[in-house]
Structures are given as C-alpha cells and as structure tokens.
C-alpha positions as CSV (number, residue, x, y, z in Angstrom):
1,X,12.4,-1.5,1.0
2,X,15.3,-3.4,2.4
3,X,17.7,-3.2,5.0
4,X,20.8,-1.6,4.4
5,X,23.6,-4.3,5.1
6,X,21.5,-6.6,2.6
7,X,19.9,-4.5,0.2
8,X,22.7,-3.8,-2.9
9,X,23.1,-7.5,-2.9
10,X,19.6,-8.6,-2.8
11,X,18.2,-5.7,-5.7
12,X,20.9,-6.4,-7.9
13,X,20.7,-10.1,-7.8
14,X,16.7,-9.2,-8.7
15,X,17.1,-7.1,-11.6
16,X,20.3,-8.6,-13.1
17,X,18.9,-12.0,-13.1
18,X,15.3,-11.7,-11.3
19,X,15.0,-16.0,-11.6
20,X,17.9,-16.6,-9.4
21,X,15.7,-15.0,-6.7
22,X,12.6,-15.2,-7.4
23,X,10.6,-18.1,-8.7
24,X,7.0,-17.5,-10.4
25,X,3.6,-20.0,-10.1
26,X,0.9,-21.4,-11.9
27,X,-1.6,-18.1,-12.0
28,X,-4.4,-18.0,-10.4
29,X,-8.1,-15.6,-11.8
30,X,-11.2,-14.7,-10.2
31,X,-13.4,-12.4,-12.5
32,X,-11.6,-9.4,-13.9
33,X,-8.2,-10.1,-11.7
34,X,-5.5,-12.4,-12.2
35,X,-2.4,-13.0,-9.6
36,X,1.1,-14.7,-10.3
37,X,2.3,-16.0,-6.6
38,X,5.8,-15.3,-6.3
39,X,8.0,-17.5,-4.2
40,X,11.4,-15.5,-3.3
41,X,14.6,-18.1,-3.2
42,X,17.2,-15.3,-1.4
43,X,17.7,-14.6,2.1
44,X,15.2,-14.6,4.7
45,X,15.2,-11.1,6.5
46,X,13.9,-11.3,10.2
47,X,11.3,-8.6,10.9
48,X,7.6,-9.0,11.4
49,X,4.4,-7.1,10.6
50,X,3.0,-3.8,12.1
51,X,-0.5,-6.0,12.5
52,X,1.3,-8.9,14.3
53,X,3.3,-6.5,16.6
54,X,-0.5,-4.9,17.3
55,X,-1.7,-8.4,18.2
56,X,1.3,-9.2,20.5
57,X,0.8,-5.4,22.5
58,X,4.2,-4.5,21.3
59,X,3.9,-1.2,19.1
60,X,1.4,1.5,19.4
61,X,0.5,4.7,17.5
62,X,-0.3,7.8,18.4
63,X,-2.0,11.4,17.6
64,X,0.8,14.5,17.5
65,X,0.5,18.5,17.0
66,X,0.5,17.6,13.1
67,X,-1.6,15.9,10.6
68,X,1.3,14.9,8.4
69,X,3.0,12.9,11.0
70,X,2.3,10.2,13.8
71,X,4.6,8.9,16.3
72,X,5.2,5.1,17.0
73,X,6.6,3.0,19.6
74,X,7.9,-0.1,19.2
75,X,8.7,-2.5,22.3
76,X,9.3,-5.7,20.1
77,X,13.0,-7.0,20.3
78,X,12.2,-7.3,16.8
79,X,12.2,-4.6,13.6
80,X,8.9,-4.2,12.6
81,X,7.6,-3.4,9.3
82,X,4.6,-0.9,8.2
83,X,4.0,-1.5,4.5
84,X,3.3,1.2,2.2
85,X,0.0,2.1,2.1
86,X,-1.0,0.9,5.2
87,X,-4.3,3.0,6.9
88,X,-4.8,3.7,10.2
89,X,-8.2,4.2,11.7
90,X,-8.6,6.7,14.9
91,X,-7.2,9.8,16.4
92,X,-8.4,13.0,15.2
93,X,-8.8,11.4,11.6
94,X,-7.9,8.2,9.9
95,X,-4.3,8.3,8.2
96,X,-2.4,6.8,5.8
97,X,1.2,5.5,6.1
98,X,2.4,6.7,2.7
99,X,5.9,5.2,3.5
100,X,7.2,1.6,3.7
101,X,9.2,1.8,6.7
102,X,11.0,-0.9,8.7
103,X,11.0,-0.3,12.5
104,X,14.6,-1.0,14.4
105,X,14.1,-3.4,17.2
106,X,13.1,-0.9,20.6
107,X,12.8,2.3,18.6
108,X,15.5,4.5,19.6
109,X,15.6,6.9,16.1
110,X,13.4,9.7,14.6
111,X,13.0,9.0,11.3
112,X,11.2,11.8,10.0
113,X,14.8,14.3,10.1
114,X,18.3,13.6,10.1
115,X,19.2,13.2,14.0
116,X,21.1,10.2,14.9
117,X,21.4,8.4,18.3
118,X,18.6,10.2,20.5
119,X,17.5,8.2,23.4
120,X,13.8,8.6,22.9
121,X,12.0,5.6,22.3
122,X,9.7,7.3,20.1
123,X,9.5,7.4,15.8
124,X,7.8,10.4,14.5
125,X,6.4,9.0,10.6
126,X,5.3,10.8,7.8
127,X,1.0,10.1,7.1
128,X,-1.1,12.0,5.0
129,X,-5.1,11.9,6.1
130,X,-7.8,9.8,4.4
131,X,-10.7,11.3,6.8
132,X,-11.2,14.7,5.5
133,X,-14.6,16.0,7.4
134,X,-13.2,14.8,11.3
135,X,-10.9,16.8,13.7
136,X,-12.0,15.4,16.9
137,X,-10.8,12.3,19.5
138,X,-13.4,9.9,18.9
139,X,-11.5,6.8,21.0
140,X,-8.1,8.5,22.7
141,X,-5.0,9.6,20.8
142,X,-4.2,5.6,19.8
143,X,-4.5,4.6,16.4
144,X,-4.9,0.8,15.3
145,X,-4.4,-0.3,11.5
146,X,-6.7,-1.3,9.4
147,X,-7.2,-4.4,6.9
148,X,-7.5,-1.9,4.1
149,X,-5.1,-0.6,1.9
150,X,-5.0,1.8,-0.5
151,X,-6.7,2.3,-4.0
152,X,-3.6,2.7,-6.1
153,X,-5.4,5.7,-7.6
154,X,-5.5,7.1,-3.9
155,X,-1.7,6.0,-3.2
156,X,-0.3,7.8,-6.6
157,X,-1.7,11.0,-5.1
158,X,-0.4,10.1,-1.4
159,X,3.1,9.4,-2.6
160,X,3.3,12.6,-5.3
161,X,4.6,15.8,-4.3
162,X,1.0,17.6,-5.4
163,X,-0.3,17.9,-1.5
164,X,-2.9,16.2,0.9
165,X,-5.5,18.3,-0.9
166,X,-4.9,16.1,-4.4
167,X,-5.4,13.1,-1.8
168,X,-8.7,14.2,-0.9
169,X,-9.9,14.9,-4.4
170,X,-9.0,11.3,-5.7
171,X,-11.4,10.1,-2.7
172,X,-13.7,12.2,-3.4
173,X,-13.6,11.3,-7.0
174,X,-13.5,7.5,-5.7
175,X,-17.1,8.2,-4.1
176,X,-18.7,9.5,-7.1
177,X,-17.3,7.0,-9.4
178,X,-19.1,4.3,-6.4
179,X,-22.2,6.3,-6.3
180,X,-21.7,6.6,-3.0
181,X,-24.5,8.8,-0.9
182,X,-24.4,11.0,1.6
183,X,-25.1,8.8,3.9
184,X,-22.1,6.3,3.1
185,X,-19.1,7.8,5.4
186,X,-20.5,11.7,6.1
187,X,-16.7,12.9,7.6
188,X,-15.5,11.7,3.9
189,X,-13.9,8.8,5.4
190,X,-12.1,6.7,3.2
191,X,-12.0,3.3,5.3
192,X,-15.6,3.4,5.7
193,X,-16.4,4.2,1.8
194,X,-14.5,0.8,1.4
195,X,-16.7,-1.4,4.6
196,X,-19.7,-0.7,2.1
197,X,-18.2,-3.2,-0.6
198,X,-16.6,-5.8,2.4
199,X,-18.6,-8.3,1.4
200,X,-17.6,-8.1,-2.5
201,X,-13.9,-8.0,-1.9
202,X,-13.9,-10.6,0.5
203,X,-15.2,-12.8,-2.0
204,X,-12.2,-11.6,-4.1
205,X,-9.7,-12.3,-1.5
206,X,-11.2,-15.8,-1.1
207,X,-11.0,-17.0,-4.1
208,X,-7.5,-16.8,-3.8
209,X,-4.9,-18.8,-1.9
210,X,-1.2,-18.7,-0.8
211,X,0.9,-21.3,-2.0
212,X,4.1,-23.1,-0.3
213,X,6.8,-20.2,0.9
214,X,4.9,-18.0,-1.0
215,X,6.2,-14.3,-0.3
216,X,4.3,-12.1,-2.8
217,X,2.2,-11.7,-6.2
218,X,1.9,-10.0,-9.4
219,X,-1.1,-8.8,-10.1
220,X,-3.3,-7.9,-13.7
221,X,-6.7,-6.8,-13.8
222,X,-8.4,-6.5,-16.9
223,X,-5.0,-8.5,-18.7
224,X,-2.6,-5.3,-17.6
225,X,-0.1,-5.3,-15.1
226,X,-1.1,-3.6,-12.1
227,X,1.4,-3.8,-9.9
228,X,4.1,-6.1,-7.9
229,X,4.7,-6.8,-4.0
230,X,7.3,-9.5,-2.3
231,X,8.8,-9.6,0.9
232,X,11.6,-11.1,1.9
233,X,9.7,-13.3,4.5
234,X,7.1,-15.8,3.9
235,X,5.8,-15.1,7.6
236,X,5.4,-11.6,6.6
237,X,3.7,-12.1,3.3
238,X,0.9,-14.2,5.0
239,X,0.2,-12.2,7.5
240,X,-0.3,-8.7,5.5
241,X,-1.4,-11.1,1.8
242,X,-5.2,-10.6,2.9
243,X,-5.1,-6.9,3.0
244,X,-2.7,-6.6,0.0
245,X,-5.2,-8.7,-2.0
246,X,-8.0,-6.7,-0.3
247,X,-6.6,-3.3,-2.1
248,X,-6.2,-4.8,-4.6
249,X,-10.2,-6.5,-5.2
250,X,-11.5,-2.3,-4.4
251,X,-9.5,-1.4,-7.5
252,X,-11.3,-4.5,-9.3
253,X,-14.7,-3.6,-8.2
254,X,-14.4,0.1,-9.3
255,X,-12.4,-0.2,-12.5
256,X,-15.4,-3.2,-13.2
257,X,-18.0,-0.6,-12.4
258,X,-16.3,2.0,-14.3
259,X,-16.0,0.0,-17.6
260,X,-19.4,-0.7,-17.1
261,X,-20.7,2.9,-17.4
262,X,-21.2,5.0,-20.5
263,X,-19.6,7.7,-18.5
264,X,-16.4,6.0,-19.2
265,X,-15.8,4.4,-23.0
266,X,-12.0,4.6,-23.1
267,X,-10.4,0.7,-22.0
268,X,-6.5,0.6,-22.1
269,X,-5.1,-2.1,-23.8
270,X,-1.5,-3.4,-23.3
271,X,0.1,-1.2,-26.4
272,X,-1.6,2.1,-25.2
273,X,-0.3,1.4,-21.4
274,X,3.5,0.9,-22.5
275,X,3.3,3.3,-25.4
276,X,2.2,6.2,-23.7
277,X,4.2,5.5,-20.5
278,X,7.6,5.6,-19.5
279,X,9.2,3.7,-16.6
280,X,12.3,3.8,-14.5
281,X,13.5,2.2,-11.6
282,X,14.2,4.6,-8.6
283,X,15.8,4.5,-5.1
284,X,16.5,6.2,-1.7
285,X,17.3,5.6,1.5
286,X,15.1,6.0,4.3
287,X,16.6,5.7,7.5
288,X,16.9,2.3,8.5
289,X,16.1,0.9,5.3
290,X,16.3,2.0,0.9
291,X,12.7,2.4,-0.6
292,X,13.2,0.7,-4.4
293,X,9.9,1.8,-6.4
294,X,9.1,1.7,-10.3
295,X,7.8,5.0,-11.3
296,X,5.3,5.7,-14.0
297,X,6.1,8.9,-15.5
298,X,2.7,9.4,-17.5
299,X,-0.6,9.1,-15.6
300,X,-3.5,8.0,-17.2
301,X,-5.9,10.7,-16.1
302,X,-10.0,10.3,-15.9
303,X,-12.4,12.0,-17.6
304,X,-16.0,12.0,-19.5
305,X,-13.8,10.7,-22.4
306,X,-10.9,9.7,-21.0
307,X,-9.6,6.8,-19.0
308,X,-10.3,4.7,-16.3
309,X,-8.1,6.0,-14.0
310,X,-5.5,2.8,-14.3
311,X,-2.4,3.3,-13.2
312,X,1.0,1.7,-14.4
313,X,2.7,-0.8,-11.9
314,X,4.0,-0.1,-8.6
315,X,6.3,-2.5,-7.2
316,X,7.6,-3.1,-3.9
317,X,10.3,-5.5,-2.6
318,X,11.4,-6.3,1.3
C-alpha cells in the first residue's frame, strides 16, 4: 500500500530491480522460524501507526449499524496507517481490519464508496468479525487495537470473497487444531484463543531484534517462505514489528503442533509449494492509497491426510 503521488515509482523501482531499494541482512532463527530483516534504501513516506495515534489520543474507532464496517476518526495532522490484518478488541464484537489503509491527515473522506469531498470528519472501513458468540457493548461503542494479528490461515479467508462465515470456520478450525476447551474464549473469540499461548510467542518475538533502519522482514518457517512486509518508514516498522512478528510466532506454534500430530502426516517441501502453486502480482487502488499484494492461486487445504494448512506468501509494501 502506497500513496498515490509515490507509488508507480516506488513498485517499479522494487520489482524491476528490488536491490536498488531494498537491502537484505544477516538472517536471524529461533526454533522452526527464520526472518531476513529488510532495510528499504527509497524514500521515506511520512505517516505513522494506528497504535501510536491511539497512544497520542488522536484517532478513535467506533461501533456502526453494521458488522462489516467501522467508522474512524482521525485528529492527527498526520496520515495514519492501519495495517492489514490489524484486530480490534471491543464494541459489540472484536473485528478485524482486513484492509491496509492509510488515513489522510484530519479525515475528511469515506472510504468505503466512491464520494469525494464530504465534510464529515468521519471514515467508514471495511472489518469482518473475529468474535463470533458476542453481540453486546461490553465497554461503550470504542474499539482499541490489539497486539495481535492475524493467523495467515485466518487472513486468506478474511481477504477472499467466500464470506465472514469461511472466517469463522478457519477459527473454529484454529481451536481444534490448539485443543482448545470450552473454557478457552466461550464467545469464540479469536484474540483471546491467542492470550492462552502469550507467553510462547513472546518468547518468539524476543528472540528476535531490529536492526539499524530496519523497515521490514521476510519470514520462513519450517525452510518455506511465508510471507513479506516493509514499510516505507523505519519509525513505522518499529512500532507495529512486535505484533507483525507476534502473527507471525501463532502460526509457528500451530504449524509446530500440527506437524507434531499423527492427525496431520503431510509436510510441504519447497518443490510441492512452487509446483502446485501459481503466483501473480496484483494491484488496486484504494482510496487514498494502491493495495500491491502477491496472490496465491492454489491453497493448500487441511485435512486427515492433507496438509498443514500453509499458505504461500503474502507480501505487503508501504
């Protein structure tokens, strides 16, 4: 995602010659998972992050009529960014923010349809719900986000066209593959499945560290590629690199845990990931900003005797 007056140059300067903009260093492992820390060369972009805006008092988001979207306000004098896959915890149930989206400074556009110049200081986003069992105000209408992102298995199904009810049956399917009891997050809740294993990923995400103007990694788990995130901001990138690599350790813990059962028996290897899958670059624009992604056209599905529910790479650029 990048912002229009930059982002032809910047993406084709990336994929005609990646090195002249991006730089990659030593890698670094922990168990199962190994990241490449990226350090992007090109120009800085001036926006911050949808947490740090939270800290400073100068966004907020809210409840609507509709589960599918959420309205945000932004006071900052600055655009603000929500990553993809950002959760939200509150309001009648916890959300997701299936769209990378970058903020204008003030807020005076709705981005969810086509109508230019209104004077409301309001944004109306697109969310799909992680929280299937709750329809009630627990604390107000306010939501606040959360340091968890995520699975990727969870975010293939929130960014598909298949339907909020596809997102609930890959958590659902997330739970069972945990062993997760009743008792672990009864309203089906997605960000408190992932507080049980807290303690386990933020041993993963420790045992990691940024380097100098770091803005991103590339991450493998089990040797395969799992995916790719940069901004174009090293200020950015540390803020949100915790809860990327957060996301990142859940899917480490439950493709660990998978391998590890005899329910499962299949392991992909690098041949049958790029053999049986197709990729293409994509793009569109999304109001203030294009939305560059790297689609796998073939899922690897679960099963008794099937895989392990790894996806292809997703990659994300700011």
């Amino acid at each position: 995602m990048i912002m229009k007056n930059v982002s032809v140059q910047i993406v084709e300067m990336l994929f005609e010659n990646p090195l002249e903009i991006l730089e990659f260093e030593k890698p670094q492992s922990h168990d199962n998972m190994t990241i490449i820390p990226i350090i992007y060369k090109g120009k800085t972009l001036e926006f911050i992050s949808v947490k740090e805006a939270e800290e400073l008092g100068l966004i907020s988001i809210n409840e609507t009529d509709t589960v599918s979207q959420l309205e945000v306000i932004n006071n900052s004098d600055k655009q603000v960014l929500i990553p993809f896959g950002v959760t939200v915890h509150g309001g009648k149930q916890d959300r997701t923010i299936w769209e990378p989206i970058l903020l204008a400074a003030g807020g005076k556009q709705n981005i969810s349809n086509t109508r230019k110049g209104s004077l409301e200081q309001k944004y109306t986003i697109p969310a799909k719900c992680v929280e299937q069992s709750r329809w009630n105000y627990r604390k107000g209408k306010g939501f606040k986000s959360s340091n968890t992102r995520l699975h990727p298995n969870v975010a293939f199904e929130a960014i598909s066209s298949a339907g909020q009810g596809s997102v609930w049956n890959e958590i659902q399917a997330y739970r069972s593959e945990m062993n997760y009891n009743s008792n672990i997050a009864p309203t089906q809740s997605y960000l408190e499945m992932t507080e049980n294993i807290e303690k386990d990923t933020e041993k993963i995400v420790n045992s990691f560290s940024n380097v100098k103007n770091q803005c991103g990694i590339a991450t493998f788990i089990n040797g395969e590629f799992i995916g790719i995130e940069f901004y174009a901001n090293a200020h950015v990138w540390e803020a949100m690199s915790k809860d990327i690599l957060k996301g990142y350790g859940t899917l480490t813990l439950n493709i660990r845990d998978l391998l590890n059962s005899r329910k499962y028996r299949y392991i992909i290897d690098r041949a049958n990931l790029y053999s049986e899958n197709e990729f293409r670059w994509s793009s569109r624009s999304f109001s203030l900003s294009f939305v560059y992604r790297l689609n796998q056209q073939k899922r690897i599905q679960r099963g008794g005797n099937g895989g392990n529910g790894l996806n292809g790479g997703d990659g994300m650029g700011i």
